[in-house]
VEXGU-491426 format. One record per residue (C-alpha): x, y, z. Coordinates in pm, 1 decimal, m for minus. Layout:
<nodes>
X | Y | Z $
...
</nodes>
This chain:
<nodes>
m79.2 | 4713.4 | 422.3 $
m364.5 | 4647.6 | 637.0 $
m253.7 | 4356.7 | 799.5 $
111.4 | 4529.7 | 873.6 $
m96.2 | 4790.3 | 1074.5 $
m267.8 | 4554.5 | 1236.3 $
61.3 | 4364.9 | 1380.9 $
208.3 | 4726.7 | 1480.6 $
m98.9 | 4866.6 | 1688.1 $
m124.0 | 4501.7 | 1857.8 $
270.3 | 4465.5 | 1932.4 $
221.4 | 4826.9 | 2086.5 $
m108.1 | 4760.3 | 2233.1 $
40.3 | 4445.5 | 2405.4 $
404.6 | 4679.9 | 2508.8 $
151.3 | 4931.5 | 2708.6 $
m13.5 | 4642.4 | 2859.3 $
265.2 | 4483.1 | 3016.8 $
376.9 | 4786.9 | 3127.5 $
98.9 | 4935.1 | 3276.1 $
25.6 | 4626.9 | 3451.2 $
350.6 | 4602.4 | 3607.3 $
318.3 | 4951.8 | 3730.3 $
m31.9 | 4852.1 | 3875.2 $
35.5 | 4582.3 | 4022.4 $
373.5 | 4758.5 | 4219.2 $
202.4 | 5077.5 | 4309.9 $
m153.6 | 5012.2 | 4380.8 $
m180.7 | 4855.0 | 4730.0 $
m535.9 | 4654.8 | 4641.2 $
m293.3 | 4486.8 | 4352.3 $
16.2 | 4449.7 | 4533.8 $
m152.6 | 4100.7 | 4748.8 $
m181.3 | 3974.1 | 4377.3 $
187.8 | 4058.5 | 4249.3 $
260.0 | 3661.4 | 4211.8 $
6.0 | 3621.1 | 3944.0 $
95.6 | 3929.3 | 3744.5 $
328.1 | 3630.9 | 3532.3 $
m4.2 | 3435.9 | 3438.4 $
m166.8 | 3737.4 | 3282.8 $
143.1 | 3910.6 | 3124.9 $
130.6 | 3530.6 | 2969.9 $
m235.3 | 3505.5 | 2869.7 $
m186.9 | 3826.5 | 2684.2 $
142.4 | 3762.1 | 2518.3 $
m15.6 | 3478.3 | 2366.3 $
m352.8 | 3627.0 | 2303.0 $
m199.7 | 3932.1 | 2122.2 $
105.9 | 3726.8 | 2012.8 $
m88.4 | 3504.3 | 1798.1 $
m296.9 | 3817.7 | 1649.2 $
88.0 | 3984.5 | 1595.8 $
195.2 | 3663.1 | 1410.2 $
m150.9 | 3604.4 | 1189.1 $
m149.0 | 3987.9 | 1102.8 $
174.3 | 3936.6 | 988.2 $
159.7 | 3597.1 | 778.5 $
m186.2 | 3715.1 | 658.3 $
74.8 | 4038.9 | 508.3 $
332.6 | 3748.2 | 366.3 $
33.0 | 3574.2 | 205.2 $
m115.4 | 3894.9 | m9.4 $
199.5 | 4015.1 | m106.6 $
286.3 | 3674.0 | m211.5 $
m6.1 | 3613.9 | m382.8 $
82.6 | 3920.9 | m575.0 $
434.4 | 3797.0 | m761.4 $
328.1 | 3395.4 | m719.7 $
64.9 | 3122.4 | m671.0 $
m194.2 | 3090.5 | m430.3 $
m25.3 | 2765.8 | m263.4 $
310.0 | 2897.4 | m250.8 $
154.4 | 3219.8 | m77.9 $
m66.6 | 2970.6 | 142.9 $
261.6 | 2772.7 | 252.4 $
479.5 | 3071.5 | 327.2 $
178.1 | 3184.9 | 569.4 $
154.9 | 2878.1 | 739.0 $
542.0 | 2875.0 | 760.5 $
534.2 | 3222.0 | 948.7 $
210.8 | 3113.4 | 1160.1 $
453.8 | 2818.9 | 1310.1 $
757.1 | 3016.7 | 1342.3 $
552.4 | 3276.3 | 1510.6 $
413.2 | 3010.7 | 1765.3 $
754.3 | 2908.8 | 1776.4 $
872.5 | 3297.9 | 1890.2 $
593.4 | 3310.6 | 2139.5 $
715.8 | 2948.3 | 2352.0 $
1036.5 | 3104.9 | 2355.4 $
863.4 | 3404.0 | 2485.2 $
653.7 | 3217.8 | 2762.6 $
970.4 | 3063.3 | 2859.0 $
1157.3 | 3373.7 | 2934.9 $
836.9 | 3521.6 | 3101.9 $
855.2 | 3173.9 | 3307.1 $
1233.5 | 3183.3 | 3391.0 $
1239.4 | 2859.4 | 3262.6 $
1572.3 | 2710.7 | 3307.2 $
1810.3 | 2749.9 | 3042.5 $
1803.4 | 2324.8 | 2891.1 $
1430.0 | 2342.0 | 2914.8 $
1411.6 | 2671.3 | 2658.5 $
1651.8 | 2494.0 | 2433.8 $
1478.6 | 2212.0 | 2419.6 $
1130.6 | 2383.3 | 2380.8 $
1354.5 | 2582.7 | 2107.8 $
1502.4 | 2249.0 | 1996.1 $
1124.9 | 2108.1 | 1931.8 $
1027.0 | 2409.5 | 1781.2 $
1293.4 | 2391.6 | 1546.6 $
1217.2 | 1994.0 | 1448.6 $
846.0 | 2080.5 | 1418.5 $
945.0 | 2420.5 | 1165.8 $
1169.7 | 2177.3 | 978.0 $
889.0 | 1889.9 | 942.0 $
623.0 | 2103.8 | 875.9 $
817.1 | 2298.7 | 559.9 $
1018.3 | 2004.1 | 449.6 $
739.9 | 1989.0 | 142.7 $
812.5 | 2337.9 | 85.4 $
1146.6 | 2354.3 | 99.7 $
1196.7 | 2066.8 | m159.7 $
978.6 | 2216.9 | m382.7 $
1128.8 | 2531.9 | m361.5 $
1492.6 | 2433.5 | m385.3 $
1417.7 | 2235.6 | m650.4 $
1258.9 | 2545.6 | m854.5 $
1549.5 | 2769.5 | m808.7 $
1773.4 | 2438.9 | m947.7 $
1535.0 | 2440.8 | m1238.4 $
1570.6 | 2825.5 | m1289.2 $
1989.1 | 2785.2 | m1296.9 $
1982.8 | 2503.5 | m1488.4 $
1760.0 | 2580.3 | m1761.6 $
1651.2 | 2194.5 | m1886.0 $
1341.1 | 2370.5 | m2073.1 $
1244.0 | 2716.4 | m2123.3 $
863.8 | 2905.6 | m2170.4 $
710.1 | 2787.9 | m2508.8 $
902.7 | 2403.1 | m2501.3 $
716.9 | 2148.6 | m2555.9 $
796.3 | 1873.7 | m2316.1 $
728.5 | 1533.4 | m2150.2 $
791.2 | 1527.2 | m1816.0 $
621.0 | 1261.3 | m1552.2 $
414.2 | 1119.6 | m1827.7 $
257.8 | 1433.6 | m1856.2 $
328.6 | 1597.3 | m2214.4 $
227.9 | 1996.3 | m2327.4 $
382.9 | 2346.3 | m2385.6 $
579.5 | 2492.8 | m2061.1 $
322.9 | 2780.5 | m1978.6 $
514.8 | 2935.0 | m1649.5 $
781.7 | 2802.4 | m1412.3 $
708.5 | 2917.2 | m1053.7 $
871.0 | 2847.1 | m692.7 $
668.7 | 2558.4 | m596.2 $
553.0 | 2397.5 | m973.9 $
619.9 | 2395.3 | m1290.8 $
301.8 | 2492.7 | m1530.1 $
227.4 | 2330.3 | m1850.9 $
m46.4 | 2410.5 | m2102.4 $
m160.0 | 2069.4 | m2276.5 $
m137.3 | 2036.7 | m2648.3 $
m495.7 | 2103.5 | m2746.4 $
m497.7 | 2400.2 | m2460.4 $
m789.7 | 2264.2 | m2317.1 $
m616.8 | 2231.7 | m1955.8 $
m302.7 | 2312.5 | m1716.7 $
m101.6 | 2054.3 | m1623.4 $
67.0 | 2130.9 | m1260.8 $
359.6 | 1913.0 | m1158.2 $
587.5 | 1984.5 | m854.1 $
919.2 | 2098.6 | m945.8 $
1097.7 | 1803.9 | m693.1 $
902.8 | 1586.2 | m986.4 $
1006.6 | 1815.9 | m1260.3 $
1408.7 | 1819.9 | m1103.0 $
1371.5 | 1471.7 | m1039.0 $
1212.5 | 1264.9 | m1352.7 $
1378.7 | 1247.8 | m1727.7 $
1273.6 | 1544.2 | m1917.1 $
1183.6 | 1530.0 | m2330.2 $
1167.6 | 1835.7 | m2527.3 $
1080.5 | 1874.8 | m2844.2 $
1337.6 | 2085.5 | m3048.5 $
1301.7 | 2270.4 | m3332.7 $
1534.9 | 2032.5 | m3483.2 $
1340.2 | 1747.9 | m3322.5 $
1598.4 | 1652.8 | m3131.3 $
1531.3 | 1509.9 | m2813.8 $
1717.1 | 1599.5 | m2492.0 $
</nodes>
């Protein structure tokens, strides 16, 4: 809840800013000779407290994450914001710039590429969980040989699928785009194999 504070005091913090310093910069005569630079700092401090606004808030993603999944998946959904957030704040500059309309979709454009690129991992893994989860090849308890790797299915999550080896000695964790992917045995209680 901490971090959620954080991101509201700085997006105010950085609203009073740019306000006052338009205000100063109209009305006080010493500031008035430097109006034409008045962009360059309301840009140096939307991406000063910008990035602070968009770490508070993916630092907030990751602990409530962390809280209902695994520490990767909540480390990946935090990096996901952190880019999208950088994304937010070129977009941003470019409307603080009055950057021409083709150059902010093409900064947008980029943005977009490098978002895709950069959560395609993710993504994969994730997609492929929730076609696990409908699908239902295995469920907790099985016993199962998947990607050479054979033991009792311990927890399915968003990003991997957890087995428990058959001497419980260690955790097997295989991605669930291996897991959708690769030919599945279980063990029934019939013995019948699937």
């Amino acid at each position: 809840m901490g971090s959620i504070l954080k991101a509201v005091f700085y997006f105010v913090f950085l609203g009073v800013l740019l306000v006052l310093l338009a205000y100063l910069f109209e009305t006080v005569d010493f500031l008035t000779q430097f109006y034409q630079y008045l962009v360059y700092i309301q840009s140096a401090l939307v991406i000063v407290l910008g990035y602070q606004i968009t770490t508070s808030i993916a630092d907030a993603v990751f602990k409530l994450t962390v809280e209902v999944s695994d520490r990767g998946t909540a480390g990946s959904l935090r990096t996901l914001i952190r880019i999208g957030g950088v994304a937010i704040l070129l977009s941003v500059l470019t409307s603080i710039f009055k950057v021409n309309a083709t150059a902010a979709l093409t900064i947008g454009s980029f943005s977009g590429l490098v978002i895709g690129f950069a959560t395609q991992n993710v993504l994969t893994q994730a997609v492929a969980g929730l076609f696990l989860a409908l699908s239902r090849p295995f469920e907790l308890g099985d016993e199962i040989t998947v990607a050479g790797q054979t033991g009792v299915v311990k927890d399915i999550k968003i990003v991997q699928t957890v087995l428990q080896n058959i001497d419980g000695s260690k955790e097997i964790l295989i991605p669930n785009n291996t897991v959708f992917g690769a030919i599945i045995t279980r063990e029934d209680n019939d013995s019948e194999m699937i």
